[in-house]
HTML snippet that shows the backbone in 3Dmol.js (N, CA, C, O; Angstrom):
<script src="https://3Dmol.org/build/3Dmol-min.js"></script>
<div id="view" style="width:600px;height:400px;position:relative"></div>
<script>
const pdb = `
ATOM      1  N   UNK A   1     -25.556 -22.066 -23.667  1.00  0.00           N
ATOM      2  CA  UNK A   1     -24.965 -20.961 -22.943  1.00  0.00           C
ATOM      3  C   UNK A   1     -24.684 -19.855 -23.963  1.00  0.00           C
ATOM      4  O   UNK A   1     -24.284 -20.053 -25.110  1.00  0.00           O
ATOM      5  N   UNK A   2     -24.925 -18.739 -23.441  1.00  0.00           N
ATOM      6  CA  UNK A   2     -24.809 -17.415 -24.605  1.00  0.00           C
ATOM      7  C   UNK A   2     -23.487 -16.949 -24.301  1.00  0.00           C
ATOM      8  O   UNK A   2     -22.854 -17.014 -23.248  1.00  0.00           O
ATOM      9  N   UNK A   3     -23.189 -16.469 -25.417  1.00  0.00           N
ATOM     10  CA  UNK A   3     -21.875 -15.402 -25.546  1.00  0.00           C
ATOM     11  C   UNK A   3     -21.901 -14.325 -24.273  1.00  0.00           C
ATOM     12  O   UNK A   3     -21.017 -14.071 -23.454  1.00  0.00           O
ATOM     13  N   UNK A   4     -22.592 -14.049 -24.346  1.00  0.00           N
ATOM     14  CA  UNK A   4     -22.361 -13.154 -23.120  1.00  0.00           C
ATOM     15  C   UNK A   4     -22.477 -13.707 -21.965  1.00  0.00           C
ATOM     16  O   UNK A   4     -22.331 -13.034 -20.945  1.00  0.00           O
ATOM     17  N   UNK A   5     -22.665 -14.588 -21.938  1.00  0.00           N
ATOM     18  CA  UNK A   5     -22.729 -15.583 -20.152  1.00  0.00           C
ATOM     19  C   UNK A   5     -20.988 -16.229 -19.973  1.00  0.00           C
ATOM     20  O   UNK A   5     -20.218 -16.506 -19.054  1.00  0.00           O
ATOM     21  N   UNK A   6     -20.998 -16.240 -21.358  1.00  0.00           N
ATOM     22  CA  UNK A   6     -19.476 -17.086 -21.417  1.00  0.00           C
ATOM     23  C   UNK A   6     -18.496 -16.144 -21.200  1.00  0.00           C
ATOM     24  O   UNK A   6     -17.445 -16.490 -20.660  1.00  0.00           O
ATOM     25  N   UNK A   7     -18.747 -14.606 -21.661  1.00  0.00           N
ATOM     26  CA  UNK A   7     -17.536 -13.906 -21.039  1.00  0.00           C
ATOM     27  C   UNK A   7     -17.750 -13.574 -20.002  1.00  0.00           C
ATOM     28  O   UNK A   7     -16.694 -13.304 -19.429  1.00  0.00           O
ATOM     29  N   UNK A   8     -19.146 -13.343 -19.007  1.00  0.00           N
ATOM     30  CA  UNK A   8     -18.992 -13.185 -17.878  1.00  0.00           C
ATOM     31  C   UNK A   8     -18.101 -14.086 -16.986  1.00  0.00           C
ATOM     32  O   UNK A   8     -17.524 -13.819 -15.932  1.00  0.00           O
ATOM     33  N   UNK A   9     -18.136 -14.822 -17.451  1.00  0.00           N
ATOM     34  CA  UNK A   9     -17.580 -16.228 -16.841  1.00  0.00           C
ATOM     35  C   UNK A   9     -16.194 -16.328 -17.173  1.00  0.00           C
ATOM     36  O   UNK A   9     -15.579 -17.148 -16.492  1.00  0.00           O
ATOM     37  N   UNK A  10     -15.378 -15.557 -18.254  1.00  0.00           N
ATOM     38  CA  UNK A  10     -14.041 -15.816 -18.469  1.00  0.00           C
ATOM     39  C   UNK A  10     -13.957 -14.271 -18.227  1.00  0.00           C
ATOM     40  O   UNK A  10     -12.978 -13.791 -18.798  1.00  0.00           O
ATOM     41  N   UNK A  11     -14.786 -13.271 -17.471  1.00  0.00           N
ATOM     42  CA  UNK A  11     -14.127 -12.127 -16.560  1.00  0.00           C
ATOM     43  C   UNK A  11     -14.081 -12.617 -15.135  1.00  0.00           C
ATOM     44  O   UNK A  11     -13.531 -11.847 -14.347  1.00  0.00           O
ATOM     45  N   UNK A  12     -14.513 -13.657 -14.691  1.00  0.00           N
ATOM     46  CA  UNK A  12     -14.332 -14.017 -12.908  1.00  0.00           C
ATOM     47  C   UNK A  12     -13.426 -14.696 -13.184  1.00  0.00           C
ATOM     48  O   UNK A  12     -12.587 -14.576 -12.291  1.00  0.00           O
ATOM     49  N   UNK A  13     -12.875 -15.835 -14.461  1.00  0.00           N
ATOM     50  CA  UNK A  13     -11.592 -16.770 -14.461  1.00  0.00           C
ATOM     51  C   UNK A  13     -10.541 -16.077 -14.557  1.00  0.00           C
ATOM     52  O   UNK A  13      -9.416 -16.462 -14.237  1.00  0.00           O
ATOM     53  N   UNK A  14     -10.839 -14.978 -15.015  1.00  0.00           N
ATOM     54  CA  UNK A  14      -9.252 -14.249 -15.183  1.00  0.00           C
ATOM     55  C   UNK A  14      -8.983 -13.330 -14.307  1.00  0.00           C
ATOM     56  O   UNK A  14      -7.919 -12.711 -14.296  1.00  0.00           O
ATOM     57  N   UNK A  15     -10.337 -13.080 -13.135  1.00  0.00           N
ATOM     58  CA  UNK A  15     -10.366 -12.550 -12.025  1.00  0.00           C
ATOM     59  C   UNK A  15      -9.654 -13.438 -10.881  1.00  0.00           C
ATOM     60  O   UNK A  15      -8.705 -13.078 -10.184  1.00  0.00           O
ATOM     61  N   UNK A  16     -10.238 -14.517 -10.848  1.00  0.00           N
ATOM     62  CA  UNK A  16      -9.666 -15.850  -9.814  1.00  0.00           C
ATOM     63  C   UNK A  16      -8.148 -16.215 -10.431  1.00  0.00           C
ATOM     64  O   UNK A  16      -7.401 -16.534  -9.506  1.00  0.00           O
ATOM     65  N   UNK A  17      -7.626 -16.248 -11.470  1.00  0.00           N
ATOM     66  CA  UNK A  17      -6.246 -16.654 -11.780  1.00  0.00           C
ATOM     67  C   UNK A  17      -5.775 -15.175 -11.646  1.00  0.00           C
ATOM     68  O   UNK A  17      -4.726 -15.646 -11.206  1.00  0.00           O
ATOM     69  N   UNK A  18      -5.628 -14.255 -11.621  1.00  0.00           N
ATOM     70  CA  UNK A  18      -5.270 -12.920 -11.427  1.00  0.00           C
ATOM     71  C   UNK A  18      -4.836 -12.488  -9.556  1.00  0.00           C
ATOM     72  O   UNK A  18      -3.980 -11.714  -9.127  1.00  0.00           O
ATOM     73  N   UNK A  19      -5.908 -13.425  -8.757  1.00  0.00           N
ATOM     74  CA  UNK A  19      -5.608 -13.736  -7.442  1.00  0.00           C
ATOM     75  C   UNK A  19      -4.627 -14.729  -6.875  1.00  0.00           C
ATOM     76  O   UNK A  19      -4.418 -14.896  -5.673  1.00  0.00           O
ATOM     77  N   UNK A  20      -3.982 -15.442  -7.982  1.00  0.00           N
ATOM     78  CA  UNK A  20      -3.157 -16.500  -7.981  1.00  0.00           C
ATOM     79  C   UNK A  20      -1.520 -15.785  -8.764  1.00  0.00           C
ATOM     80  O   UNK A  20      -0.571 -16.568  -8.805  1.00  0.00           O
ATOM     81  N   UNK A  21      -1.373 -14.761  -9.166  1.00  0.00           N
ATOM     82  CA  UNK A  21      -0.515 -14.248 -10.126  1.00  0.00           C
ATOM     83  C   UNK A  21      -0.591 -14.747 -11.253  1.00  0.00           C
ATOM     84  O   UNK A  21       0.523 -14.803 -11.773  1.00  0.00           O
ATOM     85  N   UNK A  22      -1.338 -15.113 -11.837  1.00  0.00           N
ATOM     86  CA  UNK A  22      -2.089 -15.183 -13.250  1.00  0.00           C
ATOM     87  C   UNK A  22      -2.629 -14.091 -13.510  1.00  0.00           C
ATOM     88  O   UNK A  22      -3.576 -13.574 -12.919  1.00  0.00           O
ATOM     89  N   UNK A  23      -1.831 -13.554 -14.738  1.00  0.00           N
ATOM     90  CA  UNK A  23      -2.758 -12.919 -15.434  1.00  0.00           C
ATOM     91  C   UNK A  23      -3.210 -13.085 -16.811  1.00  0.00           C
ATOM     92  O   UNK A  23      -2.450 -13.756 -17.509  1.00  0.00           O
ATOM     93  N   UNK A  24      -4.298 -12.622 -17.387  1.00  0.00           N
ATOM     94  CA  UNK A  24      -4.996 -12.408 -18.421  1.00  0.00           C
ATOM     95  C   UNK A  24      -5.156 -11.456 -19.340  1.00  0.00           C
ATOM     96  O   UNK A  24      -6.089 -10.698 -19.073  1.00  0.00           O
ATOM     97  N   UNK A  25      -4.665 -11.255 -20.185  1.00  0.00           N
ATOM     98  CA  UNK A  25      -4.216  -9.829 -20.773  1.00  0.00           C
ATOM     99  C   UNK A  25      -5.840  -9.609 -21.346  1.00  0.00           C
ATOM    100  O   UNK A  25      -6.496 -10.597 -21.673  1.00  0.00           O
ATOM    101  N   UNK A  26      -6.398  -8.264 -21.430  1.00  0.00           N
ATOM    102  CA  UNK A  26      -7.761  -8.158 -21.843  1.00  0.00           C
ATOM    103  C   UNK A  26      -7.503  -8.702 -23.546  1.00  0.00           C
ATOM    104  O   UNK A  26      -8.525  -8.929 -24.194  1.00  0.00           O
ATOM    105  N   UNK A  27      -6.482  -8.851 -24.059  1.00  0.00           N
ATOM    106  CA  UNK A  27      -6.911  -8.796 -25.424  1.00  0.00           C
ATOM    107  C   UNK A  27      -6.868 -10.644 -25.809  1.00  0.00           C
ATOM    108  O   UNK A  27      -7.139 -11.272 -26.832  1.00  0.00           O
ATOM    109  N   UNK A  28      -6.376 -11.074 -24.394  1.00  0.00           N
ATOM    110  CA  UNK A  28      -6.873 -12.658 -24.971  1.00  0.00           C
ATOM    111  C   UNK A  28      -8.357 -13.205 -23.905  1.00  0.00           C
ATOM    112  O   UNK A  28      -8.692 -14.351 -23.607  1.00  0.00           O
ATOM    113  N   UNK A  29      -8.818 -12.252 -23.637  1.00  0.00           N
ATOM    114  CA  UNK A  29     -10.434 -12.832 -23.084  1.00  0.00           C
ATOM    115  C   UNK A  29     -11.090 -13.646 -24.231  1.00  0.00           C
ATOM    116  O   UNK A  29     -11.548 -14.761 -23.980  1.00  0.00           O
ATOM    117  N   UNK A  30     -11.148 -13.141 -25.448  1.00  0.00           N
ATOM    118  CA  UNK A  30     -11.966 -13.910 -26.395  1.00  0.00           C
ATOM    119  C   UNK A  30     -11.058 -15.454 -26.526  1.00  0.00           C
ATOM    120  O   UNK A  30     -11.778 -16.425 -26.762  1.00  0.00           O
ATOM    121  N   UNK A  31      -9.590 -15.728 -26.391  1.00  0.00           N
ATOM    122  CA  UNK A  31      -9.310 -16.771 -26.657  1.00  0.00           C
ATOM    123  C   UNK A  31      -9.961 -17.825 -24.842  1.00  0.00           C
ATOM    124  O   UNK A  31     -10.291 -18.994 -24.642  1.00  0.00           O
ATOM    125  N   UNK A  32      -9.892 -17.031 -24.263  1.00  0.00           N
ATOM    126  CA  UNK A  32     -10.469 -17.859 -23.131  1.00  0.00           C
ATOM    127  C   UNK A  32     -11.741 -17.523 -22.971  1.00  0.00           C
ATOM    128  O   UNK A  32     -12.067 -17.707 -21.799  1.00  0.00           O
ATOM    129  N   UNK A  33     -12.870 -16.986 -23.823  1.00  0.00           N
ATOM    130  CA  UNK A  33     -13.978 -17.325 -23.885  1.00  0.00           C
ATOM    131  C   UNK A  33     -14.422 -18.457 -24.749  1.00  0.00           C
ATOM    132  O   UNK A  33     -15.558 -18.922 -24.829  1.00  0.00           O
ATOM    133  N   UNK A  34     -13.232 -18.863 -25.446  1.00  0.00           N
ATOM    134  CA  UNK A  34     -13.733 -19.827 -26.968  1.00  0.00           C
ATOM    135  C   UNK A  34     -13.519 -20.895 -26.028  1.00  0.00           C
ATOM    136  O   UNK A  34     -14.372 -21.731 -25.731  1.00  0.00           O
ATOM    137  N   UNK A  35     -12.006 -20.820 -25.438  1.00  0.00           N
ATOM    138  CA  UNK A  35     -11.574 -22.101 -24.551  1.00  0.00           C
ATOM    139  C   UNK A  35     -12.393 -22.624 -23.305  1.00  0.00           C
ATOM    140  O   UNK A  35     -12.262 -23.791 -22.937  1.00  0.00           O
ATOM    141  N   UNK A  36     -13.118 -21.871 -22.754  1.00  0.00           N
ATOM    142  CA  UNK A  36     -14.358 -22.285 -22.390  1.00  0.00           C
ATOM    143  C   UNK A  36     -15.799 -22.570 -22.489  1.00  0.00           C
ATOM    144  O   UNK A  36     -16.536 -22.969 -21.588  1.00  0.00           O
ATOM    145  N   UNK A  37     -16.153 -22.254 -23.964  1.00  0.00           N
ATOM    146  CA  UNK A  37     -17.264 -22.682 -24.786  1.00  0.00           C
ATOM    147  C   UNK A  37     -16.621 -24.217 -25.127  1.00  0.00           C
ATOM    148  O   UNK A  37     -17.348 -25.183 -24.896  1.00  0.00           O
ATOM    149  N   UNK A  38     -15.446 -24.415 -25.602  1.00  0.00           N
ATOM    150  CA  UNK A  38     -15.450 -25.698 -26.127  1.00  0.00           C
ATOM    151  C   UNK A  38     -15.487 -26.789 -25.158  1.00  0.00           C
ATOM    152  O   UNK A  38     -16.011 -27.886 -25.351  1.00  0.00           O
ATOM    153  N   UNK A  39     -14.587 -26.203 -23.562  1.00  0.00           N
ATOM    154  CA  UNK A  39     -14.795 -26.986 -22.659  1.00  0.00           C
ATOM    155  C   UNK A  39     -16.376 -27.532 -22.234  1.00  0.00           C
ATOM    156  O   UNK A  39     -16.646 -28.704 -21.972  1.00  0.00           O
ATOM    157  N   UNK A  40     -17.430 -26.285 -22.234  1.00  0.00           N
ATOM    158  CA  UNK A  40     -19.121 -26.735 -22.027  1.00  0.00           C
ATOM    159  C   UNK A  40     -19.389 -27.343 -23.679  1.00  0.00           C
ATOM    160  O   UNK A  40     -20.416 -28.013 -23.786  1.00  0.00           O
ATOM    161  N   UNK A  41     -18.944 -27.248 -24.366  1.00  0.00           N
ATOM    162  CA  UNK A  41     -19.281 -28.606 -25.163  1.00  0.00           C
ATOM    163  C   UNK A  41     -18.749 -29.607 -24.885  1.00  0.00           C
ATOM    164  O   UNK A  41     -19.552 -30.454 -25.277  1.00  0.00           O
ATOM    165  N   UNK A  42     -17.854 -30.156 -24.430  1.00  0.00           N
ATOM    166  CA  UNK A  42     -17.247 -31.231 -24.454  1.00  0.00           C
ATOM    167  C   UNK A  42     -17.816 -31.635 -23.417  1.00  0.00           C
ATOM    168  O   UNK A  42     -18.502 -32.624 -23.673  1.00  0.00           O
ATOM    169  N   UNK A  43     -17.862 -31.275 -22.144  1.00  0.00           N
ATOM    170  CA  UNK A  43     -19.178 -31.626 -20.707  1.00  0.00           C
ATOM    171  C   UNK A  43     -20.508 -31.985 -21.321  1.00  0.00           C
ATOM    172  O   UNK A  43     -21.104 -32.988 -20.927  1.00  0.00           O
ATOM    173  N   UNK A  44     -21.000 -31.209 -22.269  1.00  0.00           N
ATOM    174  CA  UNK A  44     -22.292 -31.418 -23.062  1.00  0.00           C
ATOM    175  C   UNK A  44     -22.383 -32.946 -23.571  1.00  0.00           C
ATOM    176  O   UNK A  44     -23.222 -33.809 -23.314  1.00  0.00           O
ATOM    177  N   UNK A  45     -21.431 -32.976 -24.240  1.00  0.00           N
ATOM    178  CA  UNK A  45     -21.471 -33.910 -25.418  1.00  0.00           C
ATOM    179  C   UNK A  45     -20.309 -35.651 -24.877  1.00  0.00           C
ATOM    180  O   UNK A  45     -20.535 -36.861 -24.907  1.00  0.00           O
ATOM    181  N   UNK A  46     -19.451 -35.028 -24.571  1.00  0.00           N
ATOM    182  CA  UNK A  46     -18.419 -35.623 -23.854  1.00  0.00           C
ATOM    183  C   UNK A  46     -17.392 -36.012 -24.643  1.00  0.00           C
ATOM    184  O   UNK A  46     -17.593 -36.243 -25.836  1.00  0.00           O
ATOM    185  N   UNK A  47     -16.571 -36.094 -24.268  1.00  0.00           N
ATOM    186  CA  UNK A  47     -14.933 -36.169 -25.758  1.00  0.00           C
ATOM    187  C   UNK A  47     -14.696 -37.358 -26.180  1.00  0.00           C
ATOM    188  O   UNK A  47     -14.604 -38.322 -25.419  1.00  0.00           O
ATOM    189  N   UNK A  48     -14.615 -37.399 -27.004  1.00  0.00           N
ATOM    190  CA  UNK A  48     -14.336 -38.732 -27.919  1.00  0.00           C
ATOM    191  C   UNK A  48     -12.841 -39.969 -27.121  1.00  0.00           C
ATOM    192  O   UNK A  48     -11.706 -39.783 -26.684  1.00  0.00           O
ATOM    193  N   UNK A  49     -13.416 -40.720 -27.242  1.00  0.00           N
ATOM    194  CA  UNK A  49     -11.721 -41.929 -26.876  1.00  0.00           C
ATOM    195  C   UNK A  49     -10.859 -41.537 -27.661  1.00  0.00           C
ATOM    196  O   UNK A  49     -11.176 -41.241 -28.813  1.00  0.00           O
ATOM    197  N   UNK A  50      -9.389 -41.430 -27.157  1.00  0.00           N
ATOM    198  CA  UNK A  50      -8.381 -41.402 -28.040  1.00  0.00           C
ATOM    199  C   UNK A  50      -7.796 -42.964 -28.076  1.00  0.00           C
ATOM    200  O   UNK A  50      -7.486 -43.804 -27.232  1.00  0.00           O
ATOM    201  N   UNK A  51      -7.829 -42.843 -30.063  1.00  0.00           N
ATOM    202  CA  UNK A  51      -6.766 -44.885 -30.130  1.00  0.00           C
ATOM    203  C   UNK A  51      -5.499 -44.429 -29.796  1.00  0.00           C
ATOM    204  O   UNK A  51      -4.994 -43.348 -30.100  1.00  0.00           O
ATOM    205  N   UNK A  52      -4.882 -45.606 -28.955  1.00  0.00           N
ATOM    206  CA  UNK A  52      -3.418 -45.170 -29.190  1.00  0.00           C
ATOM    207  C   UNK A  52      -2.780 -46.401 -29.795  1.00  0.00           C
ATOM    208  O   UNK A  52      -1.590 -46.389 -30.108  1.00  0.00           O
TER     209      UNK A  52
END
`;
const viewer = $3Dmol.createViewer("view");
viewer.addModel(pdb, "pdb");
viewer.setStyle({}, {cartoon: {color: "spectrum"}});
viewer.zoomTo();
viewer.render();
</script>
């Protein structure tokens, strides 16, 4: 997935939580573009077991 697909995608999430009284301040889009790159890795790859 490209950088630019990923912020399209964290401008409709902060569009859809913005319809909920969530908001998204424009200057943390990049932290919720990272936070959803790591989420499609972790779907990709899948997350490790935690030992407890």
């Amino acid at each position: 997935m490209t950088e630019q697909e990923l912020r399209r995608i964290a401008d409709r999430v902060a569009d859809a939580l913005a319809q909920h009284g969530v908001f998204v301040e424009d200057d943390k889009i990049d932290e919720l573009v990272a936070t959803l790159h790591a989420f499609v890795l972790a779907a990709e790859r899948g997350v490790p077991q935690m030992r407890g």
